[in-house]
N, CA, C and O atoms as CSV, one atom per row, in Angstrom:
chain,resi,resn,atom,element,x,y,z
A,1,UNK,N,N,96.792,112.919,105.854
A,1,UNK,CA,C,95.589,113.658,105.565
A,1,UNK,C,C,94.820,113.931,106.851
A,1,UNK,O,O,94.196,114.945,107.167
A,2,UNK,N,N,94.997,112.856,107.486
A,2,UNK,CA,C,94.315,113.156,109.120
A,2,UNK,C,C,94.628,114.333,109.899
A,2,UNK,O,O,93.876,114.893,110.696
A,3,UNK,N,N,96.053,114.722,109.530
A,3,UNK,CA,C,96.749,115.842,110.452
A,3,UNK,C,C,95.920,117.015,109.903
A,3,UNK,O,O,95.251,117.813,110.559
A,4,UNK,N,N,96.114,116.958,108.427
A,4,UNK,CA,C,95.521,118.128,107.833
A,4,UNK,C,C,93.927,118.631,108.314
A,4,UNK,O,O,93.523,119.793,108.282
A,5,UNK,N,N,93.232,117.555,108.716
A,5,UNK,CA,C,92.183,117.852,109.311
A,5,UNK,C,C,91.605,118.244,110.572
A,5,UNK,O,O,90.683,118.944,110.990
A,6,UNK,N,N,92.665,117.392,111.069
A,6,UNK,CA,C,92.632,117.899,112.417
A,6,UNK,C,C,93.555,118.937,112.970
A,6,UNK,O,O,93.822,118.951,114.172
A,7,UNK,N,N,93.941,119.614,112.317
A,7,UNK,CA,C,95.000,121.101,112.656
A,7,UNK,C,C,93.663,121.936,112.144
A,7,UNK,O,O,93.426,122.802,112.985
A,8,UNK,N,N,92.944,121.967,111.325
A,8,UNK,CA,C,91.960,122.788,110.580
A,8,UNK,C,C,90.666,122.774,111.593
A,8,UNK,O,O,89.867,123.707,111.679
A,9,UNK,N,N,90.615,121.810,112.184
A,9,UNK,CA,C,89.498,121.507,113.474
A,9,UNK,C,C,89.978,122.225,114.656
A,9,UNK,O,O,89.259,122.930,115.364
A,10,UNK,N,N,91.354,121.993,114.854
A,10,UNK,CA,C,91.989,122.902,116.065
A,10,UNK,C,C,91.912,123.941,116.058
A,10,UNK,O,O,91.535,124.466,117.105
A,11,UNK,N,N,92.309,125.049,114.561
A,11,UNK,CA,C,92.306,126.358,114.029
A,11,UNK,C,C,91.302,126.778,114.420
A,11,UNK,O,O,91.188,127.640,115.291
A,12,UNK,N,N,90.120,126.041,113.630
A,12,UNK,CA,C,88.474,126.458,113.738
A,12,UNK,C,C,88.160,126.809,115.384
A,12,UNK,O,O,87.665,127.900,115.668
A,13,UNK,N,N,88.424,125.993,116.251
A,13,UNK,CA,C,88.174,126.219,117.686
A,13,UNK,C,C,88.820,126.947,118.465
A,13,UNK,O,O,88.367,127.589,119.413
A,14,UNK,N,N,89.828,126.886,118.129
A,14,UNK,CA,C,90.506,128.413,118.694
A,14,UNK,C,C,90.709,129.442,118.105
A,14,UNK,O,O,91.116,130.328,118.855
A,15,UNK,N,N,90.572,129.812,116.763
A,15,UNK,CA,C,90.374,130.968,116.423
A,15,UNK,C,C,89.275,132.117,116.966
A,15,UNK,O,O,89.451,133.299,116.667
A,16,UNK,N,N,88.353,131.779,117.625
A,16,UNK,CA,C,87.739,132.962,118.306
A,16,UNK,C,C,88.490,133.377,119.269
A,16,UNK,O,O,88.382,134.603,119.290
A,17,UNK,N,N,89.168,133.036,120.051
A,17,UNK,CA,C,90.321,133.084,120.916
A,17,UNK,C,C,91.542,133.350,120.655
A,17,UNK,O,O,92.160,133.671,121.670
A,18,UNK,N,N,92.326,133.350,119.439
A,18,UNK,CA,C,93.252,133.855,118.883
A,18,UNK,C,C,92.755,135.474,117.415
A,18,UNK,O,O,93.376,135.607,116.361
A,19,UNK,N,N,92.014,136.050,117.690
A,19,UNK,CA,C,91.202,136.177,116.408
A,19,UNK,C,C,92.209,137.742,116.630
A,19,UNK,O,O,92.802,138.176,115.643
A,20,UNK,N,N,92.307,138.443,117.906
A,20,UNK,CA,C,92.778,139.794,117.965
A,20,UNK,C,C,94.554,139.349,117.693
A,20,UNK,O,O,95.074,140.134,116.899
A,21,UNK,N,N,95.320,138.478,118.105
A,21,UNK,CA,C,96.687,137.788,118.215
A,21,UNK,C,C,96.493,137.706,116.730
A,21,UNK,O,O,97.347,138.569,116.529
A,22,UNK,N,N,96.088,137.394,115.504
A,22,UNK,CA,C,96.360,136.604,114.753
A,22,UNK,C,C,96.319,138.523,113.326
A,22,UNK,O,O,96.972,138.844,112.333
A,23,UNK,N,N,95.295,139.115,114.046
A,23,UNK,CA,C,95.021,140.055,113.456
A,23,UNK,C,C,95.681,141.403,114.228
A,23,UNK,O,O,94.990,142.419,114.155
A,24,UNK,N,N,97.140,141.515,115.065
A,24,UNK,CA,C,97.355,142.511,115.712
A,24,UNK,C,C,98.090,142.934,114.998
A,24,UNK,O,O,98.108,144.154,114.840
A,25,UNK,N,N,99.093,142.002,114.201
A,25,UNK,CA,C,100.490,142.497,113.343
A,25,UNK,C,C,100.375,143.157,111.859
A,25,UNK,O,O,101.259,143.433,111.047
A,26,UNK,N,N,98.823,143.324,111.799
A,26,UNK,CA,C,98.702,142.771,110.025
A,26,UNK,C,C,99.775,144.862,109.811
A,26,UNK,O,O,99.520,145.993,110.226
A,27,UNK,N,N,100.924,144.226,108.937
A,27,UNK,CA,C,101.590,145.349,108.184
A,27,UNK,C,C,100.968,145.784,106.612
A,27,UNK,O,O,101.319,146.751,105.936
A,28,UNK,N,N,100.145,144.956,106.344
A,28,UNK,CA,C,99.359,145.607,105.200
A,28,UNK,C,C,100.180,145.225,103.615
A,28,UNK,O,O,100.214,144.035,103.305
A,29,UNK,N,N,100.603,145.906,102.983
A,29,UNK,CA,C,100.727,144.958,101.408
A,29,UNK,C,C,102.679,144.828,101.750
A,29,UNK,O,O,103.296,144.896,100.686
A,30,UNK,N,N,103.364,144.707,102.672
A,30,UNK,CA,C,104.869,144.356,103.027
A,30,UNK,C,C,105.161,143.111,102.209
A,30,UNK,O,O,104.584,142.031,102.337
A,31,UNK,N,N,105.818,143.307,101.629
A,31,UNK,CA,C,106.495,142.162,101.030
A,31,UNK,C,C,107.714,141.969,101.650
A,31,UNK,O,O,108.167,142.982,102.182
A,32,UNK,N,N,108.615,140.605,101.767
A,32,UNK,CA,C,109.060,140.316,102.587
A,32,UNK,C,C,110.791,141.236,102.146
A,32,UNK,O,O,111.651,141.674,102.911
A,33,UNK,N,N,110.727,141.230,100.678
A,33,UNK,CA,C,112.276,142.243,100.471
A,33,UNK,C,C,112.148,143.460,101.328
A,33,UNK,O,O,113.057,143.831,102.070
A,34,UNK,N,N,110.795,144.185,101.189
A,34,UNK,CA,C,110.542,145.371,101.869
A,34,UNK,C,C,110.911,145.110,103.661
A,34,UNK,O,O,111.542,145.922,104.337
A,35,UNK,N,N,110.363,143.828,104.167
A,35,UNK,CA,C,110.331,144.000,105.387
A,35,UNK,C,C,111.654,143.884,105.910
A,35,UNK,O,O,111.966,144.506,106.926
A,36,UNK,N,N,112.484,143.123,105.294
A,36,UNK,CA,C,114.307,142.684,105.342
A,36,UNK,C,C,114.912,143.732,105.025
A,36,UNK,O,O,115.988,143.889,105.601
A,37,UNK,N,N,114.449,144.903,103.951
A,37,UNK,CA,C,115.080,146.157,103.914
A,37,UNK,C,C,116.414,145.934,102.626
A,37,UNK,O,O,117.436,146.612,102.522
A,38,UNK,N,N,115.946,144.671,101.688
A,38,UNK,CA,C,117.391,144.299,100.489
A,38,UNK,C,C,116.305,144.239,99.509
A,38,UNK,O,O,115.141,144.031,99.849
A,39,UNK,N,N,116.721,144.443,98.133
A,39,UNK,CA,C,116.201,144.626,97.019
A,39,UNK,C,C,115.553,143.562,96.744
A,39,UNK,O,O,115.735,142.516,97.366
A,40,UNK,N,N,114.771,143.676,95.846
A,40,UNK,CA,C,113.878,142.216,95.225
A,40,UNK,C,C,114.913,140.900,94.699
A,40,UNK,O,O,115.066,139.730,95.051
A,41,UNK,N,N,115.600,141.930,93.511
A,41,UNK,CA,C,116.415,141.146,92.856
A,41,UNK,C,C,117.403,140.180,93.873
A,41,UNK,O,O,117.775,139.061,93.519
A,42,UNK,N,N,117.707,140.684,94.968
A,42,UNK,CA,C,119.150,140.031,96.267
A,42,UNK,C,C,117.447,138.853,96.530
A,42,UNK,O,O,117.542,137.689,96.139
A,43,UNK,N,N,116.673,139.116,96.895
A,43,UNK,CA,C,115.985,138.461,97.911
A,43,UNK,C,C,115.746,137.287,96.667
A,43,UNK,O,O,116.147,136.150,96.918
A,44,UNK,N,N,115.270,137.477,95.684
A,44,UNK,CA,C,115.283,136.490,94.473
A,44,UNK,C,C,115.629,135.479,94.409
A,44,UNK,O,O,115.128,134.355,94.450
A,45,UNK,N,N,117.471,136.306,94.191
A,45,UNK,CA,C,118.764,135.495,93.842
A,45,UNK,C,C,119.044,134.535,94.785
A,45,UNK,O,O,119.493,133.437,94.455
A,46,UNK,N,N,118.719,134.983,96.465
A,46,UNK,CA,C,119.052,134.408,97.060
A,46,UNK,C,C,118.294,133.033,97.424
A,46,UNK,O,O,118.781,132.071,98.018
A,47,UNK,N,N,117.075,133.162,96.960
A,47,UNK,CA,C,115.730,131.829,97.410
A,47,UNK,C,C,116.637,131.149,96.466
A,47,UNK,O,O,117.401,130.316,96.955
A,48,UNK,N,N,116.677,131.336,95.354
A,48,UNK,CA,C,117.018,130.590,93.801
A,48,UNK,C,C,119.225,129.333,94.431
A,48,UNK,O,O,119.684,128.195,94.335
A,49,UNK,N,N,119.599,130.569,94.913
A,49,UNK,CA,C,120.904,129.984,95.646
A,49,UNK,C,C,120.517,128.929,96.599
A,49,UNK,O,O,121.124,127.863,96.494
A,50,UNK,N,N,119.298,129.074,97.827
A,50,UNK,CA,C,119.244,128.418,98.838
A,50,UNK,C,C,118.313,127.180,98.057
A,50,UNK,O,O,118.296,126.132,98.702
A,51,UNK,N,N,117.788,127.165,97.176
A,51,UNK,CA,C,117.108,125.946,96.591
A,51,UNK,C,C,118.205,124.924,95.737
A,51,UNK,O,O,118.137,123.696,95.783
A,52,UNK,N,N,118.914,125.459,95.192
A,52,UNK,CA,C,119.776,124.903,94.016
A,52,UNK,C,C,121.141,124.261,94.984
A,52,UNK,O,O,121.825,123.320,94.582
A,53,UNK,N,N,121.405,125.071,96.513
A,53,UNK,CA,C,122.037,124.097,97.250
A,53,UNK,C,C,121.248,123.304,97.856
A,53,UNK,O,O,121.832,122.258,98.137
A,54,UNK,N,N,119.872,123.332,98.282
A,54,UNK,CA,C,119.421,122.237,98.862
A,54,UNK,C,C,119.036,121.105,97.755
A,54,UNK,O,O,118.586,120.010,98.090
A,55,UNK,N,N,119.265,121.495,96.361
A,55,UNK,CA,C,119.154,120.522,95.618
A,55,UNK,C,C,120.133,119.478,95.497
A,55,UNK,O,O,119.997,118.263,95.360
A,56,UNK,N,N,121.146,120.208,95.577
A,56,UNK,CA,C,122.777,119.725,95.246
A,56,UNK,C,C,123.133,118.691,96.507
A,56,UNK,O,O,123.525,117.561,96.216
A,57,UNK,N,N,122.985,119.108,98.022
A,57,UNK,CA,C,122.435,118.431,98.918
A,57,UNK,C,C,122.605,117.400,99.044
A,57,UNK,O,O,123.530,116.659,99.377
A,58,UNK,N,N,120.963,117.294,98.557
A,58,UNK,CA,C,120.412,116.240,98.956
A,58,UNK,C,C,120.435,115.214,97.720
A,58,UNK,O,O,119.804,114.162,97.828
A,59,UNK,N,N,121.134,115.495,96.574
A,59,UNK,CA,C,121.895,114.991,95.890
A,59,UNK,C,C,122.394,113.660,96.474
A,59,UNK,O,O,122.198,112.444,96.502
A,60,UNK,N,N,123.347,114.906,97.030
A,60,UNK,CA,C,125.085,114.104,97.814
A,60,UNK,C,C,124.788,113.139,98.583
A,60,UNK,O,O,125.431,112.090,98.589
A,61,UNK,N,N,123.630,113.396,99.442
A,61,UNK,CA,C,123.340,112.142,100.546
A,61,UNK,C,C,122.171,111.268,99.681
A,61,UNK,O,O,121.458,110.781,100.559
A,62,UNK,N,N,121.924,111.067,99.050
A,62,UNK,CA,C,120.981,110.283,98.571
A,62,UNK,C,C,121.730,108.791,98.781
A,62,UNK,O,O,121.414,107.794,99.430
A,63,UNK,N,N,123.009,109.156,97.818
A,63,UNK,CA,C,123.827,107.174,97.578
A,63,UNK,C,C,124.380,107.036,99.233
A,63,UNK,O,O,124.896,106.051,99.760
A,64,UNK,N,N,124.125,108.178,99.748
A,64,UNK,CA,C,124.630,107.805,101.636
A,64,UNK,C,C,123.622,106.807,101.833
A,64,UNK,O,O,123.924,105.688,102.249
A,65,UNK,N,N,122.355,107.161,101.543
A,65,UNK,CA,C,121.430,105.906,101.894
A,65,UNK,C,C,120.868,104.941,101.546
A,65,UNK,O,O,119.948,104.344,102.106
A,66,UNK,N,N,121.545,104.657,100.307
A,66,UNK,CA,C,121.420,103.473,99.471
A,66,UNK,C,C,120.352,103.704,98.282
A,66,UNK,O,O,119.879,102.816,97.573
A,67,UNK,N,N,120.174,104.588,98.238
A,67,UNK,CA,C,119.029,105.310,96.932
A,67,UNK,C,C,119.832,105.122,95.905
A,67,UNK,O,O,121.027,104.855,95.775
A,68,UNK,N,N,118.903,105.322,95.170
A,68,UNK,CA,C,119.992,105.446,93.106
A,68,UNK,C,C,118.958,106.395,92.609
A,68,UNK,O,O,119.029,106.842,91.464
């Protein structure tokens, strides 16, 4: 919880100093299928694939470390 506060204290103090950097890129309502240039449905399918193997995973190594 400490980090969380103190990254938010850091932000706060340098954001007048980062304020044009932070606000140079803004692309406006881009969603990220749009910005990759592949359909919603691929970009979807694919979060849904990359979660369900990191589920499967970390599965596998769990009894590697003596978990149940």
């Amino acid at each position: 919880m400490g980090g969380v506060v103190a990254g938010v204290l850091v932000f706060a103090e340098a954001y007048p100093r980062l304020e044009a950097f932070v606000w140079s890129g803004e692309l406006g309502g881009v969603t990220l299928a749009e910005l990759l240039g592949v359909p919603f449905w691929a970009l979807a399918v694919a979060v849904v694939v990359m979660a369900l193997g990191t589920f499967w995973l970390v599965r596998m190594l769990e009894p590697a470390r003596g978990r149940k």
